[in-house]
C-alpha positions in Angstrom: 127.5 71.8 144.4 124.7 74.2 143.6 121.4 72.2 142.4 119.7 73.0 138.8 116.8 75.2 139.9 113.4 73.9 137.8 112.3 75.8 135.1 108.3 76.5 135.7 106.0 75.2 133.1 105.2 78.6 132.3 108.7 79.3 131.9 109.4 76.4 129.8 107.0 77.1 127.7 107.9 80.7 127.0 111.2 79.2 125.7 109.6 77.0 123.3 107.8 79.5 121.9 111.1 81.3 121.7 112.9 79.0 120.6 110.2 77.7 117.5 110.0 81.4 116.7 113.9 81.9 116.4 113.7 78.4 114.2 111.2 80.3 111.6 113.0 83.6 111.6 116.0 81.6 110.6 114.5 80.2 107.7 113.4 82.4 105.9 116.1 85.0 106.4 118.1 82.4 104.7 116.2 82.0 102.6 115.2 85.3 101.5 116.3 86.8 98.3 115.5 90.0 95.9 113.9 88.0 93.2 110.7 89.1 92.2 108.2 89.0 89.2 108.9 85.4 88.1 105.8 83.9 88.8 103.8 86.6 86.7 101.3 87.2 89.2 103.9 88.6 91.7 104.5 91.2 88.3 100.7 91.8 88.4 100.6 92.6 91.9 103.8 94.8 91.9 102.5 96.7 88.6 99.4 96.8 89.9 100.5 98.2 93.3 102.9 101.0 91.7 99.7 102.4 89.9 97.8 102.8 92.6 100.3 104.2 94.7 100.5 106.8 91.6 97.4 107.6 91.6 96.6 106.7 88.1 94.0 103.5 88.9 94.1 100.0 89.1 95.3 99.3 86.0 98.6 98.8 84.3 100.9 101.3 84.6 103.8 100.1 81.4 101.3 99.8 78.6 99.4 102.3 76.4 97.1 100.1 75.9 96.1 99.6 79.5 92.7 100.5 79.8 91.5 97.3 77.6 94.0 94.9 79.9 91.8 93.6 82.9 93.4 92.6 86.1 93.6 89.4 86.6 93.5 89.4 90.4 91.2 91.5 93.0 92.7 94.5 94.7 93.2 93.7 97.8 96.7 92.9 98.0 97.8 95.2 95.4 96.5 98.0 97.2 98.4 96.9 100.8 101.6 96.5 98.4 100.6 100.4 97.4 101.4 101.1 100.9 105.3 100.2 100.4 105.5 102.1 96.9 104.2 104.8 98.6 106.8 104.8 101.4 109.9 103.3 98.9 109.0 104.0 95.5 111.8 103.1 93.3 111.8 99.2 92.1 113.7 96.7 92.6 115.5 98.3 95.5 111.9 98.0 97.1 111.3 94.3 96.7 112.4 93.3 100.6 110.1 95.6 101.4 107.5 94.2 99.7 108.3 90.9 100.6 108.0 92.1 104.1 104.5 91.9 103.9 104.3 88.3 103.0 107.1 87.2 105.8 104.6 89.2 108.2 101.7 88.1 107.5 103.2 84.4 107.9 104.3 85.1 111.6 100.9 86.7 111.9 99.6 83.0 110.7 101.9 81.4 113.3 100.8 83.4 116.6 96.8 83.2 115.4 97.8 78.9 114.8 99.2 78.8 118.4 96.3 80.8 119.7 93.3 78.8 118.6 95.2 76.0 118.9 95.5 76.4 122.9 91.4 77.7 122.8 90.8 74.5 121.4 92.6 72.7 124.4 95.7 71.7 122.4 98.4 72.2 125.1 100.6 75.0 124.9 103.8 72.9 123.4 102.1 71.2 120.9 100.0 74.2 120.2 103.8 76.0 119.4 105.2 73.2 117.4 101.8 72.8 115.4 102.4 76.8 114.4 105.9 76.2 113.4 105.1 73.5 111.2 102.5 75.7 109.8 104.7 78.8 109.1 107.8 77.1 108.2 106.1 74.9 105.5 108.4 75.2 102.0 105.5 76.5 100.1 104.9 79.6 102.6 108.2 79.8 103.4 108.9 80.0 99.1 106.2 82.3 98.1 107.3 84.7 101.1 110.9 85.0 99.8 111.3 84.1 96.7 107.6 85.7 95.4 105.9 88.9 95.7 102.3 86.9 96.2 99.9 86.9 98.2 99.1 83.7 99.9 100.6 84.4 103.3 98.4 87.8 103.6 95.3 86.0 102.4 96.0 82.9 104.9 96.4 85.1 107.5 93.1 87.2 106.9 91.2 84.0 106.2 92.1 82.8 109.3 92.1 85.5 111.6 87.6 85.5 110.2 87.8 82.2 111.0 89.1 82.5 114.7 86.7 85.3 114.9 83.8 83.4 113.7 84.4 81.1 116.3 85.1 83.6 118.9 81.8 84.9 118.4 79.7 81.2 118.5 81.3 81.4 122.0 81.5 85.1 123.0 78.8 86.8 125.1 79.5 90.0 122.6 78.6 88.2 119.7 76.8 90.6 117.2 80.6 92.6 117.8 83.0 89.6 116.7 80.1 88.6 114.2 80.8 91.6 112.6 84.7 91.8 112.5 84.5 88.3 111.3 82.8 89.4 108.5 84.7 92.2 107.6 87.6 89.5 107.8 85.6 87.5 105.5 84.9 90.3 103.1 88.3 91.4 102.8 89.3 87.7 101.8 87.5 88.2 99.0 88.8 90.8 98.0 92.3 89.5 98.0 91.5 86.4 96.7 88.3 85.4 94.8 88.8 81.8 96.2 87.8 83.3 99.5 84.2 83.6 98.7 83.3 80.5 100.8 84.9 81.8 103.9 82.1 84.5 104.5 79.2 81.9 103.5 80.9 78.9 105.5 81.0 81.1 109.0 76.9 82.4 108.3 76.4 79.1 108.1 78.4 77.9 110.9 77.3 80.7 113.3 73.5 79.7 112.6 74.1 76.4 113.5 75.7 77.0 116.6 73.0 79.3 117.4 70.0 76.8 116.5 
């Protein structure tokens, strides 16, 4: 009888990560549909998307009356939606698409989790279920595939200025990181208003790390 040769701990690792990453893409393949527009500002962002990807402003595209209707949300996301009018312009056949981005910008959330989870000494296994929790939690996991919003992008670019605000408290190329955390920061903002304390919180928290 041939023994069981012993995975590594490198190795067994790898298949955790796997296997948590196999879990998530399950999920919200299952649960992805072609709904889109219900929650009204899912309809802002796709209107607002199809307008700039015509060219014609940031503005509403179905209504004479649209110069005196002011956005209710900043551009940011509308204009990365603009980027899948611009490749598949016809609506609703587009809406996967579009979700795309959201479902993205989740795993994107889930790889950056696991990462500064393990820089902050969280071990690698824990640090891989900690991000699957994270991405597979039924509010992401909703608003990804059942909503054109833009939560998962703006998590993901809050958090990828946070990880760099950190990276530069501790890198010896500071003034570089400093800087791509802010742009981070900056485009936060600019996706979500409620991302103005992200910029302000890392100033502050790089000043008193450098005190």
């Amino acid at each position: 009888m041939i023994d069981a040769v012993p995975l590594s701990s490198s190795r067994r690792q790898a298949l955790l990560i796997a296997a948590c990453a196999l879990v998530a893409a399950a999920i919200y393949v299952l649960r992805l549909d072609r709904v889109a527009g219900l929650v009204v500002d899912d309809a802002w962002y796709i209107l607002l998307a199809r307008s700039l990807a015509a060219g014609t402003g940031y503005g509403l595209v179905n209504s004479p009356a649209a110069a005196m209707v002011l956005p209710p949300n900043p551009p940011g996301f509308a204009a990365v939606l603009s980027l899948v009018f611009a490749v598949k312009p016809s609506f609703p056949e587009n809406v996967l698409w579009l979700k795309f981005v959201g479902v993205a910008s989740m795993f994107g959330v889930g790889v950056l989790t696991y990462r500064y989870a393990v820089a902050r000494a969280i071990p690698a296994a824990a640090a891989a279920l900690l991000a699957m929790a994270v991405v597979v939690t039924p509010a992401f996991v909703f608003l990804a595939t059942s909503t054109v919003m833009s939560e998962g992008f703006f998590t993901l670019t809050q958090l990828a200025a946070i990880v760099m605000f950190e990276r530069s408290a501790r890198s010896e190329n500071a003034g570089r990181d400093a800087t791509m955390a802010g742009a981070l920061a900056a485009a936060a903002v600019l996706i979500r208003t409620a991302g103005l304390p992200v910029p302000v919180g890392g100033a502050l928290y790089l000043l008193w790390r450098r005190r």
